[in-house]
C-alpha positions as CSV (number, residue, x, y, z in Angstrom):
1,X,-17.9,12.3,-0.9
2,X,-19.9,14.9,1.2
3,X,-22.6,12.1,1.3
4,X,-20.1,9.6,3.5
5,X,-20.5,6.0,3.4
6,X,-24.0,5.9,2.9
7,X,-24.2,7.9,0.2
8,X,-21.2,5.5,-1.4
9,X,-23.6,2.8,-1.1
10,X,-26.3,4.4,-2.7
11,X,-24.3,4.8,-5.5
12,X,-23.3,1.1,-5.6
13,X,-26.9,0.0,-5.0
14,X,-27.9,2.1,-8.0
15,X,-25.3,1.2,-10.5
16,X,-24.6,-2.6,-9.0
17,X,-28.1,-3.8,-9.8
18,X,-28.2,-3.8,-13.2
19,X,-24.8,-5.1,-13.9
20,X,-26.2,-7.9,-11.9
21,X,-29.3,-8.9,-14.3
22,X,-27.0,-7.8,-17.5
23,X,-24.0,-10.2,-16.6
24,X,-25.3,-13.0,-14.3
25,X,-22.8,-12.0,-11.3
26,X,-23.1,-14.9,-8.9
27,X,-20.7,-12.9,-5.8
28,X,-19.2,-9.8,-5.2
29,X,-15.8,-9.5,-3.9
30,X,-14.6,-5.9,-2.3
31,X,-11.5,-3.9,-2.1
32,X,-11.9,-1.7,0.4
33,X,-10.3,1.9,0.5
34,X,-9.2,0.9,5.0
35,X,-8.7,-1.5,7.7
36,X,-11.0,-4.4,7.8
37,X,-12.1,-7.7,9.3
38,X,-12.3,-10.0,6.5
39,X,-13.1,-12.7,8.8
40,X,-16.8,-11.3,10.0
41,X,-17.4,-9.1,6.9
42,X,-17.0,-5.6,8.8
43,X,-15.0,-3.0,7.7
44,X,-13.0,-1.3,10.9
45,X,-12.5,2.5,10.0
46,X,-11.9,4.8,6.8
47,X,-9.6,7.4,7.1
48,X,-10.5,9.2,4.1
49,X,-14.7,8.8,4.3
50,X,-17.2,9.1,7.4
51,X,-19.9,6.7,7.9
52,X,-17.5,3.5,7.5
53,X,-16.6,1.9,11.3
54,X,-17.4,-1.5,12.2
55,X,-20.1,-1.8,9.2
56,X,-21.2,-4.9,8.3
57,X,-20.7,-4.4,4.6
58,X,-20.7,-8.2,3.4
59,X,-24.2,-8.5,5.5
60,X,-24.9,-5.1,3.7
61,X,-24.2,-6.4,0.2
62,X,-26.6,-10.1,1.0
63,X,-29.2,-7.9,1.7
64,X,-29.1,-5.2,-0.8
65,X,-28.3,-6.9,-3.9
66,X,-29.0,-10.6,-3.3
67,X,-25.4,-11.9,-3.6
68,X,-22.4,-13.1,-1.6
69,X,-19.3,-11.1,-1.0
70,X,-15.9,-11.4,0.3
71,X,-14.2,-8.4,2.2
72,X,-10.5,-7.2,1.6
73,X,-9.0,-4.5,2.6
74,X,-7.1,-2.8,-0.7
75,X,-3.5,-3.8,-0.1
76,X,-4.8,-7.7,0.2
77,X,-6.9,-7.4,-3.2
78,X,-3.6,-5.8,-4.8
79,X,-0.9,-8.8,-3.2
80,X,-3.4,-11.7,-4.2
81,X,-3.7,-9.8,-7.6
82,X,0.1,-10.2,-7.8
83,X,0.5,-13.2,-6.5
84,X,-1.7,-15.2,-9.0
85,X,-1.9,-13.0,-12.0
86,X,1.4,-10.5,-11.8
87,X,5.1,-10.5,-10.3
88,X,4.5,-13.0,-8.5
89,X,3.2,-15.6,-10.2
90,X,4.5,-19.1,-9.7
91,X,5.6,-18.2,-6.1
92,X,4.4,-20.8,-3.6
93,X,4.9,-17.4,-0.5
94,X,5.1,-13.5,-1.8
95,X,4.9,-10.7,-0.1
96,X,3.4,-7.8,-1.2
97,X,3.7,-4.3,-0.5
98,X,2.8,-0.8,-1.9
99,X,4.3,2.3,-1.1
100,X,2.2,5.5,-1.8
101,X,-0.2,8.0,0.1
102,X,0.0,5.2,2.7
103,X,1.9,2.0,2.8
104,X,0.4,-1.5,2.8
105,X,1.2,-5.2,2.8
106,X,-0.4,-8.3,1.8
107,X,0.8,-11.9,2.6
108,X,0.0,-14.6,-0.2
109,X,0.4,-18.3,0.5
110,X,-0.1,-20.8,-1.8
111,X,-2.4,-18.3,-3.5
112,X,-5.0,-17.0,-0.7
113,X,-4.4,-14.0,1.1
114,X,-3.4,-15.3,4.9
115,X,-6.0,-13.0,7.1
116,X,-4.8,-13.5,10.7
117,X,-6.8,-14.2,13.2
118,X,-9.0,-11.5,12.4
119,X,-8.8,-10.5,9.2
120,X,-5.6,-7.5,9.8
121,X,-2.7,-8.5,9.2
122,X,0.7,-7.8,7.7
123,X,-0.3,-3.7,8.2
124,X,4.2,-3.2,7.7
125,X,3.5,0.5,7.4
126,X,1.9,0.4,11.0
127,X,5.4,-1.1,12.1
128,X,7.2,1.4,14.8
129,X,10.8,1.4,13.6
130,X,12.4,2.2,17.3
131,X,12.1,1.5,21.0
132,X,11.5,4.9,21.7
133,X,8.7,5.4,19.2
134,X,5.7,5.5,21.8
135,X,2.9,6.5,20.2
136,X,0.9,5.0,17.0
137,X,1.5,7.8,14.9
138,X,5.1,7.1,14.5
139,X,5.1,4.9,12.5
140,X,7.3,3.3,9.3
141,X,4.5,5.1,7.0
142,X,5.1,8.4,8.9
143,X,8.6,8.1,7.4
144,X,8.4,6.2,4.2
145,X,4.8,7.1,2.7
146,X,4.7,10.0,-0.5
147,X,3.5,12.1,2.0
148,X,6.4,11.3,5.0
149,X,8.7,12.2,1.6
150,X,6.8,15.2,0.7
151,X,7.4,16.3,4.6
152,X,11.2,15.5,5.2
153,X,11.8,17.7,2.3
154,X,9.4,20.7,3.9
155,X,11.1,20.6,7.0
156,X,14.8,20.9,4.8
157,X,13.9,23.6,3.1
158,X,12.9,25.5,6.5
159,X,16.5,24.7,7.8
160,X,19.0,27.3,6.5
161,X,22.1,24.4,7.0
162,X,21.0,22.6,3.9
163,X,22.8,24.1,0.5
164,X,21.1,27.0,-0.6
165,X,21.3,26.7,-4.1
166,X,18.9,22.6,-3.5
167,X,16.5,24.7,-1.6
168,X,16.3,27.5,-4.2
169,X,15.7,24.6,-6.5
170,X,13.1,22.5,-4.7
171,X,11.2,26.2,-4.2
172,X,11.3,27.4,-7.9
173,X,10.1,23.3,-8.6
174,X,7.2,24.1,-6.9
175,X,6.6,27.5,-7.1
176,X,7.7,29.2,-4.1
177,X,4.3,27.0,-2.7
178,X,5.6,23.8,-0.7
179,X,2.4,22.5,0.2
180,X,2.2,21.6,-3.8
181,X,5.9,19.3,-2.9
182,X,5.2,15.6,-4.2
183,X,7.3,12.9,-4.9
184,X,7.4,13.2,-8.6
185,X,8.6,16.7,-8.2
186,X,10.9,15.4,-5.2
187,X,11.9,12.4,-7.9
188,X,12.9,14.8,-10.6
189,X,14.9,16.8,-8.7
190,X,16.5,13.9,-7.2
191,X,17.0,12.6,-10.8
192,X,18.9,16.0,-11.5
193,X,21.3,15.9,-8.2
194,X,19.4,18.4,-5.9
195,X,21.1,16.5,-2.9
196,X,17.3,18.0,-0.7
197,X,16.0,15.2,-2.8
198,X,17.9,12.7,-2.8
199,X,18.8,12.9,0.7
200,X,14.7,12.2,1.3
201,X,14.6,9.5,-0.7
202,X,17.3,7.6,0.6
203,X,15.9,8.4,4.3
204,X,12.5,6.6,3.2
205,X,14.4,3.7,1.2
206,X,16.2,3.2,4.6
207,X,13.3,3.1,6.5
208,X,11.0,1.0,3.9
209,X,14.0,-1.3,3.4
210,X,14.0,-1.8,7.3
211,X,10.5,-2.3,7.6
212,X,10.9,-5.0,5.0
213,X,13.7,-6.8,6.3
214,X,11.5,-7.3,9.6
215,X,8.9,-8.9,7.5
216,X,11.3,-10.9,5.6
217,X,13.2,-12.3,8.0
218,X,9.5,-13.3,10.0
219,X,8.3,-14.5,6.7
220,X,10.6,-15.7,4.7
221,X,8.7,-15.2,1.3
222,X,10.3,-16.7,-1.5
223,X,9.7,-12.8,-3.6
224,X,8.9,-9.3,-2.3
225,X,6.5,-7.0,-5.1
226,X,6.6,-3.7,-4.4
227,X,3.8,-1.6,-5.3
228,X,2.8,1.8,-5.5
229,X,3.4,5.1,-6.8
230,X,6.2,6.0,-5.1
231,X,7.7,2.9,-6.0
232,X,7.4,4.2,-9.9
233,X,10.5,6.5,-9.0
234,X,12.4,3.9,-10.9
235,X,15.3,1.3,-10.4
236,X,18.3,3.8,-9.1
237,X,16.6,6.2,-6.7
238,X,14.2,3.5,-5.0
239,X,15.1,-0.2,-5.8
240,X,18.6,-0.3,-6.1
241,X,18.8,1.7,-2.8
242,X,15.4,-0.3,-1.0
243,X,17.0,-3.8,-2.1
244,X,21.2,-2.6,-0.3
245,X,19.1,-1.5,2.9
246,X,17.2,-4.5,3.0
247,X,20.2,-6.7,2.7
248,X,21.5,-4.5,5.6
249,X,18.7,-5.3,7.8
250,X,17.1,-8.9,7.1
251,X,18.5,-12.0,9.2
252,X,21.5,-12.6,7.2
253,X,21.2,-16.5,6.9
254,X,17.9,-15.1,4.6
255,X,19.7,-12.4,2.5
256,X,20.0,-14.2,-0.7
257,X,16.7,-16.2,-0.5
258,X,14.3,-13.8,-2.2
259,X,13.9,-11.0,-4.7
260,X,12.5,-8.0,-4.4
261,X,10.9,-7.0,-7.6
262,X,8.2,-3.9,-9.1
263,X,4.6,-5.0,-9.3
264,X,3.6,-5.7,-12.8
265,X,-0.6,-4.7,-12.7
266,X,-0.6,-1.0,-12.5
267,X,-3.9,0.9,-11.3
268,X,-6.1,-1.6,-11.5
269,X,-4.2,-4.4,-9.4
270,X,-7.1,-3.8,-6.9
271,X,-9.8,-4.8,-9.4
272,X,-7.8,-7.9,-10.5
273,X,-7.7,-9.0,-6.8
274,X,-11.4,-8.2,-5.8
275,X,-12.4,-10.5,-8.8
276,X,-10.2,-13.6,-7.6
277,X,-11.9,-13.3,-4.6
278,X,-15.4,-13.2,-5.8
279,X,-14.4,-16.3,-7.9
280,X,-13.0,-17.9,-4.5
281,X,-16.5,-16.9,-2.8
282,X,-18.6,-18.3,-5.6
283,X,-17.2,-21.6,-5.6
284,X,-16.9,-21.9,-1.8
């Protein structure tokens, strides 16, 4: 919003009060869109909206609207969603993981989100897959993300080696306009053999799969959800693929330990995960 953060939490001021008379809400428990510290209440940066670093938003909703909150950062809300209400229910460790515009990762033990020592942690798409990758931005996300996807396939269809026939496909798909490439066009394509596509996919499965294995073979969760909407590409182009490269990669005494299985909660996993933590904040 043109408006930034404050104008965000005018809008939640307005709308939140009277929800609060109408349904008795006894603590608020937050999602939020960016890194955070869940341990102090602050949220760190968002990349998407000014007006957000190092705000104290817990303090923020205490004063405003009279209640207790609890601060998550989204991918946290979404793995203790999935943990205790979705795919991975029943599992004493899961981790969780989306894969979208960004990619994310939320450790769940015993059903509470585990926080680190201050409130970041399990950021796998911040992992650096390589000795020689030196600076932040290279990163498993840069690689693995819809838009790391969206990329690898611009940069192929500016190379004249690649088969011109896939690149004449991929630039009809889209119109001769690659800045409107995403990964459901990228998926179809794949889906119909354009080799552009399918090549990028496999690239990011490799990659994710990596990434994974690293936190597998630190973690040892019992299941691995994968989130997302990348991860909606479907069985044969992403989790067949993600599960071989992650059997490559993990510590092979752990290989056979854990599954790796889609998230079950859709669009609103978020929500579902915000509310179990409100619960968790109102009964202390």
């Amino acid at each position: 919003p043109r408006a930034g953060a404050e104008g965000i939490r005018r809008q939640i001021e307005a709308l939140a009060r009277p929800l609060i008379g109408r349904h008795a809400i006894r603590a608020i428990g937050i999602g939020f869109g960016g890194p955070v510290d869940s341990v102090s209440g602050r949220t760190i940066k968002s990349h998407q909206v000014e007006g957000w670093d190092d705000f104290p938003l817990t303090d923020w909703c205490r004063r405003t609207l009279g209640l207790p909150a609890a601060l998550g950062n989204d991918s946290d809300m979404a793995g203790l969603a999935e943990a205790r209400f979705g795919a991975g229910q029943g599992q004493r460790i899961v981790f969780y993981t989306n894969v979208g515009s960004g990619i994310g990762g939320a450790l769940v033990i015993d059903g509470e989100v585990y926080p680190g020592h201050r409130g970041v942690a399990s950021e796998i798409g911040h992992l650096r897959p390589g000795l020689d990758c030196a600076t932040s931005s290279q990163t498993l996300e840069s690689l693995a993300s819809g838009w790391g996807i969206t990329e690898t396939v611009r940069m192929a269809l500016r190379n004249p080696s690649h088969p011109a026939n896939d690149i004449d496909d991929l630039v009809a798909r889209c119109s001769g306009r690659p800045d409107r490439l995403d990964t459901r066009l990228i998926a179809r394509a794949a889906a119909e053999g354009n080799r552009i596509a399918r090549d990028a996919l496999d690239r990011a499965c490799r990659a994710y799969g990596w990434g994974i294995a690293q936190m597998a073979t630190l973690l040892a969760p019992s299941i691995v959800v994968v989130g997302g909407g990348v991860a909606l590409v479907g069985e044969d182009l992403w989790f067949k693929p993600l599960r071989a490269y992650v059997s490559q990669y993990v510590f092979p005494p752990l290989a056979a330990t854990f599954q790796i299985v889609p998230a079950k909660l859709g669009e609103e996993v978020v929500l579902h995960g915000a509310l179990a933590m409100a619960g968790m904040k109102d009964r202390g």
